[in-house]
C-alpha positions as CSV (number, residue, x, y, z in Angstrom):
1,X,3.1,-23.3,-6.7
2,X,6.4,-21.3,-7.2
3,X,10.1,-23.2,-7.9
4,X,12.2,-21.9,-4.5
5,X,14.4,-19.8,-6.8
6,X,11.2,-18.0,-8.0
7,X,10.2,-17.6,-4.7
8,X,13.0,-15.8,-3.8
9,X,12.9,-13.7,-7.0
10,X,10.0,-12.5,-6.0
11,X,9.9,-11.9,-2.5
12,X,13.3,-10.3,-1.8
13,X,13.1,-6.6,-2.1
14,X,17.0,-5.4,-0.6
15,X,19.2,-3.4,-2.8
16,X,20.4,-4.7,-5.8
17,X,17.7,-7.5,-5.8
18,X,15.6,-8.0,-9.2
19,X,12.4,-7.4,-7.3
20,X,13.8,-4.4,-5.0
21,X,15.1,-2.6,-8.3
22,X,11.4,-3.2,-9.9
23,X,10.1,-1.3,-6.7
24,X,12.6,1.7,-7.2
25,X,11.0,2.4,-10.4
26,X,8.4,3.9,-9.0
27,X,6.9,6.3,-6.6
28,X,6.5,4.5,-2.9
29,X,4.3,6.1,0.1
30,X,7.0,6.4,3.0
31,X,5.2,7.8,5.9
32,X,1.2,8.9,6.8
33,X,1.5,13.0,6.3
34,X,-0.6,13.4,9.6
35,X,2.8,10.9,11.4
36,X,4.8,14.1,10.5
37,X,5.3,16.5,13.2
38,X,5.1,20.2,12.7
39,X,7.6,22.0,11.1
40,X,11.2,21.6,12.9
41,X,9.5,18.5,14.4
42,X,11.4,15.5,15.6
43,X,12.0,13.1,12.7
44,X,10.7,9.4,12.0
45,X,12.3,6.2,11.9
46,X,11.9,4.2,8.6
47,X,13.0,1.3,6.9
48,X,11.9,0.9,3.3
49,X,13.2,-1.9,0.7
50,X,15.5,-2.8,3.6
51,X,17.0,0.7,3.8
52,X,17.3,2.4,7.1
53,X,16.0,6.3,6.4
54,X,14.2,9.3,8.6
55,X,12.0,11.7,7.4
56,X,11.6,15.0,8.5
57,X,9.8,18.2,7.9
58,X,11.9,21.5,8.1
59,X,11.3,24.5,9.0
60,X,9.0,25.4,5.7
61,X,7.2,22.3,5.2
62,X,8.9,20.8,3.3
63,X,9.5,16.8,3.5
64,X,13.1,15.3,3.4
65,X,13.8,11.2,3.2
66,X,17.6,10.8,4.3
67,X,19.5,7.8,5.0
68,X,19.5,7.1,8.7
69,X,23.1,7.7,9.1
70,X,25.0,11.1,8.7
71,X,27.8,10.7,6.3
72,X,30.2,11.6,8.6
73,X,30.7,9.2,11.0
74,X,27.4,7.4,10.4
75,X,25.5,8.9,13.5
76,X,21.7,8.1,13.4
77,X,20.1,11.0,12.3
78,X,16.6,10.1,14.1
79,X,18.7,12.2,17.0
80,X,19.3,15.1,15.0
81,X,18.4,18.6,15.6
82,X,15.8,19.9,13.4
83,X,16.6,23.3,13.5
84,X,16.1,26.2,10.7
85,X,15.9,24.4,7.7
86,X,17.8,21.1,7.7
87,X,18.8,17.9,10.2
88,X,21.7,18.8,12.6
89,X,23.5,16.0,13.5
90,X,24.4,15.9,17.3
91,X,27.5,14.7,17.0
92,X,29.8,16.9,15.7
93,X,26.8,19.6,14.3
94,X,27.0,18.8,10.3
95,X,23.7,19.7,9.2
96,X,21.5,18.5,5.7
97,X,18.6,20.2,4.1
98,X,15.5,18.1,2.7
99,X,17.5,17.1,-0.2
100,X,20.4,16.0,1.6
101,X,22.7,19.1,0.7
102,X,25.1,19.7,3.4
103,X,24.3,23.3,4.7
104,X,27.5,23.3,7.4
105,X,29.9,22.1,9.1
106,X,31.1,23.7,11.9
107,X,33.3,21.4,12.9
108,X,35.8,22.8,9.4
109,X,37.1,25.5,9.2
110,X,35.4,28.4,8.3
111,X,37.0,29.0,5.0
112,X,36.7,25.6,4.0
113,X,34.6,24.4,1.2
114,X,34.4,21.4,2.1
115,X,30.4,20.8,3.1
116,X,29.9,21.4,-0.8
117,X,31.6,18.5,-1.4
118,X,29.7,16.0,0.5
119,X,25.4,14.9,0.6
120,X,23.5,13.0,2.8
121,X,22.3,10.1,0.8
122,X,18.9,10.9,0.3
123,X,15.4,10.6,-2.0
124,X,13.0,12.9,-4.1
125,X,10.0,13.5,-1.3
126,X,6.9,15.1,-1.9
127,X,3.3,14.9,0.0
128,X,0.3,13.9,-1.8
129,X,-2.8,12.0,-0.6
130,X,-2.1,12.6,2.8
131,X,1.3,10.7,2.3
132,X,4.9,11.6,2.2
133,X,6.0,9.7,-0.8
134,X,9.9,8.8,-2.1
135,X,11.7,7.7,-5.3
136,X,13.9,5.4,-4.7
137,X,15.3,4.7,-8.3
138,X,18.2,6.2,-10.5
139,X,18.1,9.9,-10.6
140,X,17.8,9.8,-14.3
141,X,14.8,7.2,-14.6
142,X,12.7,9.1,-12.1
143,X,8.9,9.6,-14.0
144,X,6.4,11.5,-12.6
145,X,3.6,11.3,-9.8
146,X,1.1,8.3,-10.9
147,X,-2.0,10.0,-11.7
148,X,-3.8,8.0,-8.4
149,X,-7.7,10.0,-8.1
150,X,-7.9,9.8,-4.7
151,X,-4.6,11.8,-4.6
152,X,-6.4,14.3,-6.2
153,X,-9.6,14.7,-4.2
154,X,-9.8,17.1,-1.4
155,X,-9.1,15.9,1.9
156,X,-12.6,15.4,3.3
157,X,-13.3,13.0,0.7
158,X,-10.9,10.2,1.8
159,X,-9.2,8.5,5.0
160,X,-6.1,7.6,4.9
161,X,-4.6,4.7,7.3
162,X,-0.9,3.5,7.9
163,X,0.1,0.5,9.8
164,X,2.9,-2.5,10.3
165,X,1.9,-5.8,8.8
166,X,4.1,-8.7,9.7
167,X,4.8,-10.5,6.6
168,X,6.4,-10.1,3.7
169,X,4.7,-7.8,1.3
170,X,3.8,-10.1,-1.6
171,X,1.3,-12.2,0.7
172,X,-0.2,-8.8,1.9
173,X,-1.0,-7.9,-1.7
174,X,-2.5,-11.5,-2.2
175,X,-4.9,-11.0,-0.2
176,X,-6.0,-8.0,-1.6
177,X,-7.3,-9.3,-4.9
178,X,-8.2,-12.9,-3.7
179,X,-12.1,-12.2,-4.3
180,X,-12.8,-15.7,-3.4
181,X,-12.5,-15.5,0.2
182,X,-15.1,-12.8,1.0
183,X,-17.8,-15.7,1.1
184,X,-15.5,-17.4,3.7
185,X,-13.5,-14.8,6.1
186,X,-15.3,-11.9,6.2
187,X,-18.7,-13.2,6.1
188,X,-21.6,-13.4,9.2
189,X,-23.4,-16.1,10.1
190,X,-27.2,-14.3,9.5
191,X,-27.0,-13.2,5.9
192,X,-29.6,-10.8,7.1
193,X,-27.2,-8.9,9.0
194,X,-25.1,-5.7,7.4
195,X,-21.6,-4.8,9.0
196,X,-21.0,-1.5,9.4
197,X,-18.2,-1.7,6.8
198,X,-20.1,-3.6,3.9
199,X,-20.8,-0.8,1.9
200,X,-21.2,-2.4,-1.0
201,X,-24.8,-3.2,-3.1
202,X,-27.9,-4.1,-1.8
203,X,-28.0,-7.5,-0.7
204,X,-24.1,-8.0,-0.7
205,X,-24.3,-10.6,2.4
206,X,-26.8,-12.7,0.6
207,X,-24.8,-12.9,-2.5
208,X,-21.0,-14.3,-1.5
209,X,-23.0,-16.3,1.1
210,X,-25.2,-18.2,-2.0
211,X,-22.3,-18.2,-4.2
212,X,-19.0,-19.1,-3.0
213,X,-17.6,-20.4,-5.8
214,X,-17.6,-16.8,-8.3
215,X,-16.8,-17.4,-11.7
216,X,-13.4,-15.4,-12.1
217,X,-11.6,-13.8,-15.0
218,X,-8.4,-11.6,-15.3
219,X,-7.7,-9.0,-18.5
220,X,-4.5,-7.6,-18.3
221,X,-3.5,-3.9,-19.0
222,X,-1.3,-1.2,-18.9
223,X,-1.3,-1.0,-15.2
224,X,-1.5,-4.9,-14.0
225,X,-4.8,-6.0,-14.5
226,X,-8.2,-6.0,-14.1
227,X,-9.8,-8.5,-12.0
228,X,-13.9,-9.8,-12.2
229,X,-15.7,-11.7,-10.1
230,X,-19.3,-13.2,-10.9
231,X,-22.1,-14.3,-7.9
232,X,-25.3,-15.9,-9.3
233,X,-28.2,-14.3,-7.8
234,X,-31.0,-15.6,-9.9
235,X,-32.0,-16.3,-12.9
236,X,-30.7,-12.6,-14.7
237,X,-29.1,-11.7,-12.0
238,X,-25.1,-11.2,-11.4
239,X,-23.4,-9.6,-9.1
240,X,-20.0,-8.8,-10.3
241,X,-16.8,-7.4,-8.0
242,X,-14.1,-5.5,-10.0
243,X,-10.6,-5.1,-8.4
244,X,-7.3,-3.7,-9.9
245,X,-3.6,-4.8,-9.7
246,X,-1.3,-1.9,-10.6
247,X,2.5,-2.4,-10.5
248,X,4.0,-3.0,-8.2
249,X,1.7,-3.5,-5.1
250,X,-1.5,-1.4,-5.4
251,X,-4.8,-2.9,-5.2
252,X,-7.6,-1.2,-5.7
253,X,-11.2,-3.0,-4.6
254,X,-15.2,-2.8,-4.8
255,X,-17.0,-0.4,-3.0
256,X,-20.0,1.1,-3.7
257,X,-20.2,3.8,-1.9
258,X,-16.9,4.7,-1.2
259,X,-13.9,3.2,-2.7
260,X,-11.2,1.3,-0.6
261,X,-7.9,0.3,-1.5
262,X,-4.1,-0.2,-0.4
263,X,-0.4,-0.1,-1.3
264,X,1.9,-2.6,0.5
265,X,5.1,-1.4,0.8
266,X,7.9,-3.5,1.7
267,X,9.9,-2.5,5.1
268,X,12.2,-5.7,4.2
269,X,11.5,-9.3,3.3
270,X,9.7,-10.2,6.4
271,X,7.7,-6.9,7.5
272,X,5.8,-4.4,5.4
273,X,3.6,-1.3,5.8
274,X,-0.2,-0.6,4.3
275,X,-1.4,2.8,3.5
276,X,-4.8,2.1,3.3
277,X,-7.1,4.8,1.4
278,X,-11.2,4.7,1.4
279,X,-12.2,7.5,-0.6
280,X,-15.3,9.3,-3.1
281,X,-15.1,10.3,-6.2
282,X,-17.6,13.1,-5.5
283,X,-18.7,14.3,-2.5
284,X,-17.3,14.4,1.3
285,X,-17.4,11.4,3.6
286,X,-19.8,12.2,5.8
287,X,-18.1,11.8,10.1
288,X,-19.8,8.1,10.2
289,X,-18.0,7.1,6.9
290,X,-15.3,8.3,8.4
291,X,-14.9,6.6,11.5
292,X,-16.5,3.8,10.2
293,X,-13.5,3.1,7.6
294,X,-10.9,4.8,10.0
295,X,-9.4,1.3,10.9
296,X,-6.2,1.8,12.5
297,X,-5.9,6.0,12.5
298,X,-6.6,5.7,16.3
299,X,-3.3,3.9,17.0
300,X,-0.5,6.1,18.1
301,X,2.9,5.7,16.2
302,X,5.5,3.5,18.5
303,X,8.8,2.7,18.5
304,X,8.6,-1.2,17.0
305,X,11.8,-3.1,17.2
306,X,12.4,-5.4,13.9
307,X,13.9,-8.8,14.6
308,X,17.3,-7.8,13.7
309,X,16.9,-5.0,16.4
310,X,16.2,-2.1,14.1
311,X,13.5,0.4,15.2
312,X,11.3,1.9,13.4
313,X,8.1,4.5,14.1
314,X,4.9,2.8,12.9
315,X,1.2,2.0,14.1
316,X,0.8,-1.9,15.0
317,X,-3.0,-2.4,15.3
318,X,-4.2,-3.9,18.8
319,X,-5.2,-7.0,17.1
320,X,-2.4,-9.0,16.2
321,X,-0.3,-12.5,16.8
322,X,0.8,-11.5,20.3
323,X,-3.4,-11.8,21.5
324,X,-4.2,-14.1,18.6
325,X,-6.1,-11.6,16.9
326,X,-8.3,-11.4,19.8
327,X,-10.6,-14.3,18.0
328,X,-13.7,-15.6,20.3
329,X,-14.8,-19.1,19.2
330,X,-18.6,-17.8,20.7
331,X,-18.3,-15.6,18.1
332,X,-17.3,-17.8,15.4
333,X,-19.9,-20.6,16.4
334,X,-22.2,-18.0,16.4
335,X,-22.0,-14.6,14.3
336,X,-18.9,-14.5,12.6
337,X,-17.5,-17.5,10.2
338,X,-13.9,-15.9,11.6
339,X,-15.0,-15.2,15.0
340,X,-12.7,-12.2,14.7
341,X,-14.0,-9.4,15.5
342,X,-12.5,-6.4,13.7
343,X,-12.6,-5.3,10.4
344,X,-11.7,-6.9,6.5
345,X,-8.0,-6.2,6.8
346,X,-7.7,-6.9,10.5
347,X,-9.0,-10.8,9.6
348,X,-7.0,-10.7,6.1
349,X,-4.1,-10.0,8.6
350,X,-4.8,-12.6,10.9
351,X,-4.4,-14.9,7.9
352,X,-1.3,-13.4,5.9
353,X,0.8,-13.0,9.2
354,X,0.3,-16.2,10.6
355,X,1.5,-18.3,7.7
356,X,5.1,-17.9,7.7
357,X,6.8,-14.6,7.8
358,X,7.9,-15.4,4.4
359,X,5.5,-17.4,2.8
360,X,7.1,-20.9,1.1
361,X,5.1,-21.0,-2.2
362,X,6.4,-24.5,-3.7
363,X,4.1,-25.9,-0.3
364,X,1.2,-24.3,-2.1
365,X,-1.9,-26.3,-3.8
366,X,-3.5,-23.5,-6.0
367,X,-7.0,-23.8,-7.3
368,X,-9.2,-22.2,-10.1
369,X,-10.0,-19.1,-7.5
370,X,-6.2,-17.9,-7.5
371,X,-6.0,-17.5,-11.3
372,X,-5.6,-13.5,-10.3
373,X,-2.3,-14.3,-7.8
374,X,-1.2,-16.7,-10.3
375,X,-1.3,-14.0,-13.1
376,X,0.3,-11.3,-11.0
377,X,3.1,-13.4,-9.8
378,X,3.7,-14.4,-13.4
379,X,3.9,-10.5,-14.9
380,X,6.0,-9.5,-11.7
381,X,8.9,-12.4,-12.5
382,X,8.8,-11.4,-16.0
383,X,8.8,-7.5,-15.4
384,X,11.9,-7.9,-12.4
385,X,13.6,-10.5,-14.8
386,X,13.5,-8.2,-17.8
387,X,14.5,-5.2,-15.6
388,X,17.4,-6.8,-14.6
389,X,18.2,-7.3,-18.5
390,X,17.7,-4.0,-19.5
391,X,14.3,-3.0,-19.7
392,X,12.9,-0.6,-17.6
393,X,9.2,-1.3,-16.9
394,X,6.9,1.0,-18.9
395,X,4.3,1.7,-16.6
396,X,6.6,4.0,-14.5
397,X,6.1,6.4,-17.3
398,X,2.4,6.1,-17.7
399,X,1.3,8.0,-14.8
400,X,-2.1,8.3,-16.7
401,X,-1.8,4.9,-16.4
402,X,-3.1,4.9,-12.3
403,X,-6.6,6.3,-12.7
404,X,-8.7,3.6,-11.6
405,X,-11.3,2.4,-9.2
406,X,-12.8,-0.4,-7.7
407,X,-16.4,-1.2,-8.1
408,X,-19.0,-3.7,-7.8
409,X,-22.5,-4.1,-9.2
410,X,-25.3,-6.1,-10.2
411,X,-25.8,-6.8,-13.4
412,X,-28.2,-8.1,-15.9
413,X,-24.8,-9.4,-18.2
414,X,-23.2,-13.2,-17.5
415,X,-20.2,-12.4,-19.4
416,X,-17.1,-10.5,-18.1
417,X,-16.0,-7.8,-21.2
418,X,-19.8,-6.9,-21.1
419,X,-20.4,-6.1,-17.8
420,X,-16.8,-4.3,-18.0
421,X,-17.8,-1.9,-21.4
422,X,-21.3,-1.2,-19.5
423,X,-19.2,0.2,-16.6
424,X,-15.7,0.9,-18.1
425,X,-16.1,4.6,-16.7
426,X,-16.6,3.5,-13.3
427,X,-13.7,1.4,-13.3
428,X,-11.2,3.7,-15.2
429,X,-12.1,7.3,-15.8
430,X,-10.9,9.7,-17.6
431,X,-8.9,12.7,-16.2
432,X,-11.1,15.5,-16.5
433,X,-9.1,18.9,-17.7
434,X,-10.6,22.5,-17.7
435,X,-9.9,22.1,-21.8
436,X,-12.7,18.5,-21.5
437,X,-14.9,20.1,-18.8
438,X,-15.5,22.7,-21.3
């Protein structure tokens, strides 16, 4: 469990918060490119770290991420013109390019000079992924793009997904590296049958069903840490599942075939989105992988309202609290322990959302299968804590730092740093420069 005032540390992300300033050290996914509209398109509604923003593309391509409200006389800019190369604000025409220089003002006169004296508060954009990402953070502590590889891959190789989750954040990214509860939640009821989604080894099902107590172990590193998980099979047989926790909110978890993970990114303390990525390292998805791990790409973006009646432009899946998740006790009694039936993240939903909106960790009775939450919450106090005394967090300079993949196998080896030397270029390769390739 968590003391309240750690708690709050940790799970209030607004301006000027220790845990909001730990976010703005780095570089945040803002918006699903594919949410963008063409060039000159109308913008989108966004709130991120409790700030209210739009993002547009102009007339070139390029992305912008401005503060919702003109400078002027704080109009929302969602009802801007975007016309020839900037956001023209409709009521009295000032208009701001991507990086929040004001281009005119028609409402001065003409030989004033004064639209080179004032900016629409804005961030550093760029696209990568198949994301519009921002940097939130002092100008002069921005570091570079995190070296993610399945930024880097072409675009047939991964799918990229974007949708609301109701919750804080930090119980979101729980979730994620909580191995433990694969032999409960997401599990069937016939350990002969394979889900569409369980792409992992051979025999997966009959694993986390024979062993639902996996031997766990954490080893921290540059990035957060990595995270094992050991199934007994038989006698010299292990099957092991390797996740990642990279600062701030990344998780990156096993896959076989391809590789899945997410970034929870904090709307405000109660709401947050997930870009979701399930990608190879080597080849194309072929059209079934890519349906198959689609998840919530078929949901149109909507105007949600946010319980302080803020609205924002996001995808809300069609399962969620309003229908209960859609869950069918048939279903549980009978083929699925959860009786939910939609994908991993749509039941790992159904469980985050519905605990509180912001979860009340003192209440909590942790066991020996959350030694991987208890660890990240422990490096995330100390990493906001000693930000707000000074030091800034290294990682946001390492972007070398971000190469890594989840994986599972099984294995011959019992022990953890074995298992992890055997496969150590599975789980963190190298970056592979036309100097190495030779």
């Amino acid at each position: 469990m968590l003391r309240p005032e750690d708690n709050k540390l940790i799970t209030e992300v607004g301006p000027g918060t220790p845990m909001g300033e730990l976010f703005r050290r780095f570089w945040l996914p803002v918006v699903a490119s594919e949410d963008m509209e063409d060039p000159d398109g109308a913008p989108v509604r966004l709130r991120i770290l409790g700030e209210d923003l739009v993002a547009f593309r102009d007339t070139d391509g390029k992305v912008g991420v401005l503060s919702a409200y003109c400078p002027h006389r704080r109009a929302n800019l969602f009802y801007a013109r975007n016309e020839e190369g900037g956001l023209r604000c409709i009521y009295h025409g000032w208009k701001f390019d991507v990086t929040g220089r004001c281009l005119h003002i028609p409402s001065e006169p003409a030989r004033s000079n004064f639209k080179d004296k004032v900016r629409a508060p804005g961030y550093p954009a760029q696209e990568r992924g198949g994301l519009v990402w921002a940097y939130m953070g002092p100008p002069d502590k921005q570091p570079e793009f995190p070296e993610y590889e399945w930024a880097e891959v072409p675009a047939n190789q991964r799918v990229i997904s974007a949708s609301l989750v109701e919750c804080n954040w930090l119980q979101t990214l729980e979730g994620d590296i909580d191995t433990a509860h694969v032999s409960f939640l997401h599990r069937t009821l016939n350990p002969s049958t394979t889900l569409k989604w369980a792409r992992f080894v051979e025999n997966f099902t009959e694993y986390v069903t024979k062993d639902r107590s996996p031997s766990l172990t954490v080893k921290s590193t540059d990035y957060g840490f990595v995270y094992g998980g050991r199934r007994v099979g038989g006698e010299d047989d292990y099957y092991w599942r390797f996740s990642h926790w990279l600062v701030p909110s990344t998780s990156e978890t096993p896959g076989s075939a391809e590789r899945p993970g997410r970034i929870v990114v904090p709307i405000d303390d109660r709401n947050s989105m997930s870009f979701s990525f399930v990608w190879h390292p080597h080849r194309a998805l072929s059209a079934e992988e890519a349906i198959a791990n689609g998840r919530n790409n078929g949901q149109p973006l909507h105007p949600w309202e946010l319980a302080d009646g803020y609205v924002i432009d996001t995808r809300r899946s069609p399962l969620n609290r309003d229908n209960d998740f859609k869950i069918d006790r048939h279903v549980q009694r009978t083929k699925r322990f959860s009786g939910i039936l939609g994908t991993p993240p749509e039941e790992d939903r159904a469980m985050t959302e519905t605990m509180e909106p912001v979860l009340d960790r003192s209440k909590e009775h942790l066991g020996t299968s959350d030694i991987a939450i208890i660890a990240m919450r422990r490096r995330l106090i100390k990493m906001a804590r000693d930000l707000a005394d000074g030091a800034e967090p290294a990682l946001a300079k390492q972007a070398w730092a971000f190469r890594t993949r989840g994986y599972d196998v099984v294995s011959r080896h019992a022990e953890f740093e074995d298992v992890l030397a055997e496969h150590m270029s599975e789980l963190t390769p190298a970056r592979v420069t036309p100097a190495a390739s030779g």
